[in-house]
C-alpha positions in Angstrom: 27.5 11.1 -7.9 25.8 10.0 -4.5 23.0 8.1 -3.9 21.8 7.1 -0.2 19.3 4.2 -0.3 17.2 2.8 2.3 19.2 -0.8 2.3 15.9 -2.8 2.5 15.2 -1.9 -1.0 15.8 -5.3 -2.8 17.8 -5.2 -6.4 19.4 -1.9 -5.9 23.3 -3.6 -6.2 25.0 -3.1 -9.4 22.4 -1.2 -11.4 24.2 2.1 -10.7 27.6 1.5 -12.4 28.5 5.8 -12.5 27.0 6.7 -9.0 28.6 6.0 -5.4 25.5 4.0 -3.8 25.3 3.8 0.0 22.1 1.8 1.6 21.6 2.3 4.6 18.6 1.3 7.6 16.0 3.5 7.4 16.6 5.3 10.7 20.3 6.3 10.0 19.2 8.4 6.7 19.4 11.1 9.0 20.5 15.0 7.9 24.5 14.2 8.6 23.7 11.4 5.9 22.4 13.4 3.2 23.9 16.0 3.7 26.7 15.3 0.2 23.7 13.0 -1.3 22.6 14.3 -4.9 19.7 11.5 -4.6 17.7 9.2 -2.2 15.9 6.2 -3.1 13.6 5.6 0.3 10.4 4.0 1.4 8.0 4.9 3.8 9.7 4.9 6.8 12.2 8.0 5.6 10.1 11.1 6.3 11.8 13.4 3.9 11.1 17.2 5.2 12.8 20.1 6.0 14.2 18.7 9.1 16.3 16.1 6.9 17.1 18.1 3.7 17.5 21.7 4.7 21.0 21.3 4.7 21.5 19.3 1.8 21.9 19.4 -1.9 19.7 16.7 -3.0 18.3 17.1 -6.0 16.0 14.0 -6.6 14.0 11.8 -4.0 12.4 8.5 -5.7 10.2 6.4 -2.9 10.1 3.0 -4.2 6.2 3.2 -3.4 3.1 3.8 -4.1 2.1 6.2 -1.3 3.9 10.1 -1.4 2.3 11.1 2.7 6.2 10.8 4.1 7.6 13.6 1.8 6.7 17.0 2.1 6.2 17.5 -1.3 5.6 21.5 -1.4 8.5 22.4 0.6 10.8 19.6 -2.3 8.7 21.7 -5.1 10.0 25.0 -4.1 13.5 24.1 -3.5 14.1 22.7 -6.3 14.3 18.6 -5.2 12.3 16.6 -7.7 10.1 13.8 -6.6 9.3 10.2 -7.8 7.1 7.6 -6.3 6.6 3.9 -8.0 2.6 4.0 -8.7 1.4 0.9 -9.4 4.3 -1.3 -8.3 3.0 -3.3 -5.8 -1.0 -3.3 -7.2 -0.9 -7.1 -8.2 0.1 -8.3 -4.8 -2.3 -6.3 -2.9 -5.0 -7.8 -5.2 -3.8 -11.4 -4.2 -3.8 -10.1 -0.7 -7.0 -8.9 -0.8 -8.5 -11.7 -2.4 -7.1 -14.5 -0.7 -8.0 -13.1 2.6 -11.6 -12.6 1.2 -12.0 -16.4 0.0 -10.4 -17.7 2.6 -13.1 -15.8 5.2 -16.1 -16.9 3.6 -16.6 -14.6 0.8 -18.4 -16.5 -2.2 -18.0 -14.4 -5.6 -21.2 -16.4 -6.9 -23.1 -14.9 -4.3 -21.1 -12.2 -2.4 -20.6 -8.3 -3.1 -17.4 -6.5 -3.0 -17.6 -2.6 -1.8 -14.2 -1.2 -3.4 -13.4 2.2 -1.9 -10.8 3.5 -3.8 -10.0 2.7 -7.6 -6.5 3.9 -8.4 -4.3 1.3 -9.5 -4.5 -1.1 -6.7 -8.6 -1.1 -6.2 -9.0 -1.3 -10.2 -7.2 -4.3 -10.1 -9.2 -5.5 -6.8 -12.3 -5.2 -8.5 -11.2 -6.1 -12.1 -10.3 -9.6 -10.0 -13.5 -9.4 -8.7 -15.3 -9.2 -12.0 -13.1 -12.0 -13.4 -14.1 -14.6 -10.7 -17.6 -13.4 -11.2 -18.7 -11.2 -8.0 -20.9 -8.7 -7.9 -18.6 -5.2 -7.3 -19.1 -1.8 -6.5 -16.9 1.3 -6.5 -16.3 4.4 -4.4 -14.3 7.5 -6.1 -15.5 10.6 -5.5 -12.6 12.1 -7.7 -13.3 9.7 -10.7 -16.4 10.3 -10.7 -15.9 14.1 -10.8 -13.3 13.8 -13.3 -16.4 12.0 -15.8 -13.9 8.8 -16.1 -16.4 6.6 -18.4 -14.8 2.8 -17.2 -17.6 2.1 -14.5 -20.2 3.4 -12.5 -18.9 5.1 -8.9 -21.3 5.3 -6.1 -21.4 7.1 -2.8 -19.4 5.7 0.1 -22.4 5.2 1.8 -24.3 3.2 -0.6 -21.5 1.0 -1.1 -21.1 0.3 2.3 -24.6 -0.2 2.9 -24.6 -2.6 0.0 -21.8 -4.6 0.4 -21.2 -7.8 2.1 -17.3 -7.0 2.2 -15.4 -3.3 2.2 -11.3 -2.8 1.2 -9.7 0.5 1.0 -7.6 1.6 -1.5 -7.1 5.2 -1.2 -4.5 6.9 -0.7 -3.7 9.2 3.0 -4.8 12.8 2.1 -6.1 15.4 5.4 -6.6 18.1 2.5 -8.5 18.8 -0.1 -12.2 18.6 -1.4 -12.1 14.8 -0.7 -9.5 14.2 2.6 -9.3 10.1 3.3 -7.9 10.6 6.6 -10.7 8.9 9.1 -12.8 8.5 5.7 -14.5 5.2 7.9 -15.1 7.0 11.0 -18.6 6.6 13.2 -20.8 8.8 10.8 -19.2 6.6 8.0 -19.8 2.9 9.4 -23.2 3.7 10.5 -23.7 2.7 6.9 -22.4 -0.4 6.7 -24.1 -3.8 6.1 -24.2 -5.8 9.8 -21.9 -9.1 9.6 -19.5 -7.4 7.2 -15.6 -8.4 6.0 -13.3 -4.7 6.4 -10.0 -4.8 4.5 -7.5 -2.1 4.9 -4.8 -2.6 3.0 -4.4 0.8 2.4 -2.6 3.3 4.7 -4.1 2.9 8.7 -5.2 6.2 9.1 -8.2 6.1 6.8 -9.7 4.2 9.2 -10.7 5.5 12.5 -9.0 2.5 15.3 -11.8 2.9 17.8 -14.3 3.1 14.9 -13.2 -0.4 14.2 -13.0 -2.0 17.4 -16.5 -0.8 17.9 -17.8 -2.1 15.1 -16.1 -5.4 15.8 -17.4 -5.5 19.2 -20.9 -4.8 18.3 -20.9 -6.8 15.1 -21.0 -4.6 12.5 -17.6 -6.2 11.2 -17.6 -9.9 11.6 -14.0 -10.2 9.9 -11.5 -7.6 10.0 -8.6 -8.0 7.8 -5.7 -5.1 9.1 -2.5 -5.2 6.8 -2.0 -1.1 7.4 -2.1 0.5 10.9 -2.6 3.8 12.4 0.6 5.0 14.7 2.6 1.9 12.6 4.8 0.3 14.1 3.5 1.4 17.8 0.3 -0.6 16.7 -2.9 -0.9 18.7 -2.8 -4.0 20.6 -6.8 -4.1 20.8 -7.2 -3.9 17.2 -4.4 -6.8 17.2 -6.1 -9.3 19.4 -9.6 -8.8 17.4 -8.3 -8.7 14.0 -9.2 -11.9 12.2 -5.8 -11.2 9.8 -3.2 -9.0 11.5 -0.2 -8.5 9.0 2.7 -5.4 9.5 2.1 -3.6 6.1 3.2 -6.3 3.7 0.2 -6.6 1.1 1.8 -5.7 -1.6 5.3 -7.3 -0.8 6.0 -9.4 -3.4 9.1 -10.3 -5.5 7.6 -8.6 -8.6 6.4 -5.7 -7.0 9.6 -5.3 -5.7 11.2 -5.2 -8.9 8.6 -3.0 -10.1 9.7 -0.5 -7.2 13.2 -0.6 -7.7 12.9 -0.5 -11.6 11.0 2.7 -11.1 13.0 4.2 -8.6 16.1 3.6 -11.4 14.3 5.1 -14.4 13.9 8.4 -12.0 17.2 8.4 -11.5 18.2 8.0 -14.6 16.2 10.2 -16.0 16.1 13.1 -13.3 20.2 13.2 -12.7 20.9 11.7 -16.4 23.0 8.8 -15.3 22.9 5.2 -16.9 20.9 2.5 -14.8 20.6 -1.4 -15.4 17.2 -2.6 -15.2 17.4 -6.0 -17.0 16.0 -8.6 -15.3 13.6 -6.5 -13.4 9.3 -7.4 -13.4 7.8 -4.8 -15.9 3.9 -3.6 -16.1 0.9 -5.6 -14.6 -0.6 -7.6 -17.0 -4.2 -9.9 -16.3 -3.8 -13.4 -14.9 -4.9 -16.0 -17.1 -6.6 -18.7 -15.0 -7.4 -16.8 -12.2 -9.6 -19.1 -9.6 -10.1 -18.9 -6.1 -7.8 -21.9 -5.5 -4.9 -20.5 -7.3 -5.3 -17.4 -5.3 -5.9 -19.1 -2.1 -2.6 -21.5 -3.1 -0.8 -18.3 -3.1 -0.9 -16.4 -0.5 -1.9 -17.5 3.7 -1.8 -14.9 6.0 -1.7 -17.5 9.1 2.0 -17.4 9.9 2.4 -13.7 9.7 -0.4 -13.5 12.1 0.2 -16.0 14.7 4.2 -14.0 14.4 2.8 -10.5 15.0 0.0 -11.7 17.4 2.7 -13.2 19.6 5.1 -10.4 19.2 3.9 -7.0 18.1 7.1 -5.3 19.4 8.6 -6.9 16.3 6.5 -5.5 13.9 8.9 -3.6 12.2 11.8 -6.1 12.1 9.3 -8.7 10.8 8.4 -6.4 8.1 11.7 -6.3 7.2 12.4 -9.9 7.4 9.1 -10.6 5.1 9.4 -13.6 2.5 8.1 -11.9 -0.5 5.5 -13.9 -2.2 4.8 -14.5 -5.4 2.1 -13.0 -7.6 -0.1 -14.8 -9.8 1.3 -14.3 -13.8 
């Protein structure tokens, strides 16, 4: 059995004792590649259509993330190629992303509210954080709230933004559908939102329109923006770069345990998809809450400052700096 992995997956070695694993970078899992794969185990920088796997005879694709907008998920269904993506994995250090940036621009829980658009499993845990360090915190979900899901009350996008003193987005890159995400904050959108404002995305770039946000910037609208996810990554707008108070190259969620959560779940696909054993000892398991969560031990954890002065300085190197990233460390 062969398995082609994108070689900046972390804990992949050994865990496949019966299957030939090759890692490779990201751009050389190319058609030739896969061609004699039975699996791939990629992230998002694989786009896995017909263009790479019309050839092939892949039979399983696990992304060790969250996000499925790389893989043309149809065209898999109906030839037969099974798909697997790690929901969930890197939710706790998003949530220490978020929050870390938020205390350390100003926002008071004891007096600040949080606009959460988005509450799959990274926003619930934004706002569950929220709750916990006592913050007043509102929800946008037009889904959930269609679906009747009873855990808390979901507003209109424009009522949250009009009422919040902060916005993050945690939705996920849809252009189809009853509720699309693409450009979800566009000019109609931000006209909503509350003047002098903290925007977040930490999501995927193109839910939020670029010149949508440098306008809003530039007129004041946004007083902090906090840009972890780019439109056009890794050709990222330099205008957005210089005005962004936090410019990071898509690494929110890049812990050590979200990681492991990744590459754990990646595994259990394979193992369960091409019935093959898989070692996963050792590896981070579900989220569980913090105890002790405070603003300083968020703040103690995670500081942007390096990453931006790096990708300030150099934004050709977003990509490689990506790749190079330290994990950090959740909060347990």
């Amino acid at each position: 059995m062969k398995i082609i992995a994108d070689k900046n997956i972390p804990f992949l070695e050994g865990r496949l004792p019966e299957a030939e694993l090759i890692q490779l970078p990201a751009s050389a899992i190319d058609a030739h590649a896969v061609k004699d794969a039975d699996a791939l185990i990629v992230r998002t920088r694989t786009h896995c259509d017909v263009n790479l796997l019309k050839d092939s005879k892949v039979r399983l694709i696990a992304t060790a993330t969250i996000g499925t907008d790389h893989i043309d998920i149809p065209w898999c269904e109906d030839h037969g190629i099974t798909v697997r993506n790690a929901p969930g994995c890197n939710a706790p250090g998003v949530a220490l992303y978020v929050w870390a940036n938020l205390l350390r621009n100003g926002f008071d829980p004891a007096k600040h509210t949080l606009g959460v658009v988005g509450c799959g499993n990274v926003g619930s845990i934004v706002a569950e954080w929220g709750e916990i360090l006592g913050a007043r915190v509102l929800v946008c979900d037009p889904p959930r709230k269609e679906r009747g899901e009873p855990d808390r009350e979901y507003l209109p996008l424009e009522e949250v933004l009009a009422k919040s003193d902060a916005i993050t987005l945690h939705t996920p890159l849809t252009r189809k559908g009853e509720y699309p995400t693409f450009h979800l904050i566009n000019k109609d959108s931000i006209s909503h939102l509350r003047p002098g404002a903290i925007f977040i995305n930490a999501a995927r770039g193109e839910v939020a329109d670029t010149g949508t946000i440098l306008k809003a910037i530039s007129d004041g609208t946004v007083k902090t923006a906090i840009i972890d996810t780019w439109e056009g990554e890794p050709h990222i707008d330099r205008r957005l770069l210089k005005l962004a108070d936090t410019a990071t190259c898509h690494i929110a969620g890049y812990s050590v345990e979200g990681k492991q959560r990744a590459t754990r779940m990646a595994l259990e696909a394979v193992a369960e998809a091409l019935d093959t054993p898989v070692d996963v000892s050792g590896l981070q398991g579900a989220y569980t809450v913090p105890s002790g969560l405070t603003p300083e031990r968020i703040m103690a954890a995670y500081d942007p400052k390096a990453m931006t002065s790096e990708l300030k300085s150099n934004p050709e190197a977003f990509e490689s700096l990506r790749n190079s990233y330290t994990l950090h460390k959740e909060i347990l």
